[in-house]
Each structure stands twice: as structure tokens, then as C-alpha cells.
C-alpha positions in Angstrom: 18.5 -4.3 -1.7 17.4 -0.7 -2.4 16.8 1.9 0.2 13.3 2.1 -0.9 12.7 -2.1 -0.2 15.2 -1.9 3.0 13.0 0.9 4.5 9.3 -1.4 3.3 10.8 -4.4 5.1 11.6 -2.2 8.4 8.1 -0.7 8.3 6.6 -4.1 7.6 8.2 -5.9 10.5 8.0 -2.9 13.2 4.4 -2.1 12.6 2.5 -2.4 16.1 -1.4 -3.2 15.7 -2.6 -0.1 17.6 -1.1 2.1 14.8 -3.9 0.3 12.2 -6.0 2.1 14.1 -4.7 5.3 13.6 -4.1 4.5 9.9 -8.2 3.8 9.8 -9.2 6.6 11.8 -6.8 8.7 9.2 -8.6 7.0 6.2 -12.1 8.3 7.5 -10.8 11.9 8.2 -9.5 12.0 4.9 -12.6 10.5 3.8 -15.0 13.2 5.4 -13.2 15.7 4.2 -13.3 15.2 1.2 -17.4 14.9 2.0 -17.2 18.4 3.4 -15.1 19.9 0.6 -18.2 18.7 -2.0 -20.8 20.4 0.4 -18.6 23.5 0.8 -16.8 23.4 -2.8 -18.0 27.1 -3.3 -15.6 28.3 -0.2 -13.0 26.0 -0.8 -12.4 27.6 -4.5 -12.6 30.9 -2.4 -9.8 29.7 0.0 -7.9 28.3 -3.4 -8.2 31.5 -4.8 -7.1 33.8 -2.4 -3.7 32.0 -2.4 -2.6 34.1 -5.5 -0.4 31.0 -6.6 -3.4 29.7 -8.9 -4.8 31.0 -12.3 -8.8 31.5 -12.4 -8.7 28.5 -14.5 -7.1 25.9 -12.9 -8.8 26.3 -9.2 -12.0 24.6 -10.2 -10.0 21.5 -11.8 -7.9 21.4 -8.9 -10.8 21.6 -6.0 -12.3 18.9 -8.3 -9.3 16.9 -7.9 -8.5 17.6 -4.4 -12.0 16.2 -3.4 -11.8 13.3 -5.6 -7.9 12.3 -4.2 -9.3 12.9 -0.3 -11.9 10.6 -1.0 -10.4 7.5 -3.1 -7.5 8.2 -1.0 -9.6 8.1 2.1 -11.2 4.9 1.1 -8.3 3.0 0.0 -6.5 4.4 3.5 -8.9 3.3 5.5 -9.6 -0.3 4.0 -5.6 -0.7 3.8 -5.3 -0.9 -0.3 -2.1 0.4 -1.7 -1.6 2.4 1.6 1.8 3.7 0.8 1.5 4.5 -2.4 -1.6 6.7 -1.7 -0.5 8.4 1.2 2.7 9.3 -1.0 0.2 10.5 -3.8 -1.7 12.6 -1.0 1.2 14.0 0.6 1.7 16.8 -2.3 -1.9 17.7 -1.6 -1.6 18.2 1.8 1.4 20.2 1.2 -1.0 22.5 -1.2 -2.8 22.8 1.6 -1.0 23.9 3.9 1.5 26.2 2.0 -1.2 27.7 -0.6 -4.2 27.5 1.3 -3.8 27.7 5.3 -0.8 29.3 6.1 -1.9 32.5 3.8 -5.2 32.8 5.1 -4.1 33.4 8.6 -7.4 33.4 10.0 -8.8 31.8 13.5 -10.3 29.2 11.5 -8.2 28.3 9.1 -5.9 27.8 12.2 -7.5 24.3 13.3 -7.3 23.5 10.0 -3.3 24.3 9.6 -2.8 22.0 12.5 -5.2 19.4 11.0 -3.6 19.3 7.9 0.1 19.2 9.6 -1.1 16.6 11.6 -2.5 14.7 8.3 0.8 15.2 7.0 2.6 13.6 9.4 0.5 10.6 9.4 0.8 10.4 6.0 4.3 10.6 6.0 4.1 7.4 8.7 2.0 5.7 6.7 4.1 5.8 3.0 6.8 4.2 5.4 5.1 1.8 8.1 2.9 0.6 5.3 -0.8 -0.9 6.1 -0.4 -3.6 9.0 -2.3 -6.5 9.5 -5.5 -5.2 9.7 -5.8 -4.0 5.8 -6.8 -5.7 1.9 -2.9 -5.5 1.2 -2.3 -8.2 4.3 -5.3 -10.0 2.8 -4.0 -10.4 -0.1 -0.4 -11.1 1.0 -1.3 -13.8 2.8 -4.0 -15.1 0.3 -2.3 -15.0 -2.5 -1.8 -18.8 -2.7 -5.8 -19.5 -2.7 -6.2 -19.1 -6.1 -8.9 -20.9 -7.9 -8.5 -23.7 -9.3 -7.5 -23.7 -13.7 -10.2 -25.5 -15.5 -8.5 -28.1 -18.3 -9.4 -25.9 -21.0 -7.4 -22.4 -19.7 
């Protein structure tokens, strides 16, 4: 067994019901801001712009693809679908967001949204390895994956 399958089967058997929870509660952040980034996209260019890191050309693809990731990504974390594979997909936009967008901006507002997005991180982090818990479509489906309909004579 791989490192990668031992550290799934730990977070799968040490995953404590209040932390789904948290993981829903992170799936509807993510989700509403990605809902504030469509009805601000205008100063969210502005902020990826002012990070110097970026061409002219690429910010309005990425912002477009930064709203679009926080709110699949938001969905599918909240409902529990593919949790740790989209919290590992996430992680390199939080990271964006933090290193390009609020750390240079340095601002009192941009502040509260440093520690938001380290805080996002983290739980992101916690989330590629605890996995979704009980309370999520990839249990579901675990655990219903022997109802399958019945095969009709001609299939």
C-alpha cells in the first residue's frame, strides 16, 4: 500500500462527525465567494492586477476561472462529491491568493481576507486528507453501490 492509500484509509477511519460540519460550512464559504467574486469581478481583476505577477491578458481568464473553481468547488465541497480531489484542485488557488493577491496588497481590508484565505487553506489541506465523512454523496455512494438496478434479459 502506497502512501497516498495508507494516508486515505487513516483519514477515512479517524474522521469525527462534527468535522462534516466544518467541511459544509467550508463548501458554502467557498461557494459565496465565488458569488461575491461575480458581483465584484471588476475589483477582483483590479486586485489580480496589481500583483505584477500576471500579463493584462491572462487576469480576465484567470478571475473567470477562479470564480468558476470557488463555485463547482464550493458545491461539490459542500455536498461531499469528490472532496479530496477538489480541495487538492483548490488549494493552488488559494495559494494565488494569498501570495499574488493578499499578501501584496497589504491593505486593512485585504487583511481579513489574508486570514480568510489561510484559514481556507488549511481546511483545505484537512479536507484532501480526512476526506468527506459520513455525511456526504461519496459515503452515499460507498455504501450504495451494491443497489444497482436490476439488468433487463436483453443488456
Amino acid at each position: 500500500m502506497n502512501m497516498i492509500q495508507r494516508l486515505e484509509n487513516w483519514g477515512d477511519t479517524h474522521h469525527p462527525k462534527w468535522l462534516d460540519f466544518v467541511r459544509i460550512a467550508l463548501g458554502l464559504v467557498l461557494l459565496l465567494k465565488g458569488v461575491q467574486f461575480i458581483n465584484n469581478m471588476q475589483p477582483l481583476t483590479e486586485l489580480m492586477a496589481k500583483s505584477h505577477f500576471l500579463g493584462s491578458a491572462t487576469i480576465g481568464i484567470l478571475a473567470h476561472i477562479v470564480v468558476f473553481a470557488n463555485m463547482l468547488g464550493g458545491a461539490m465541497v459542500l455536498f461531499g462529491l469528490l472532496t479530496r480531489a477538489v480541495c487538492i484542485v483548490l488549494i493552488p488557488i488559494v495559494l494565488g491568493a494569498i501570495f499574488l493577491v493578499n499578501l501584496p496588497a497589504g491593505s486593512v481590508q485585504t487583511n481579513s481576507e489574508l486570514w480568510l484565505s489561510v484559514i481556507i487553506l488549511f481546511l483545505l489541506v484537512l479536507f484532501a486528507i480526512e476526506g468527506s465523512g459520513k455525511l456526504s454523496f461519496d459515503e452515499w455512494m460507498r455504501t450504495h453501490s451494491d443497489e444497482r438496478p436490476h439488468k433487463h434479459k436483453w443488456e
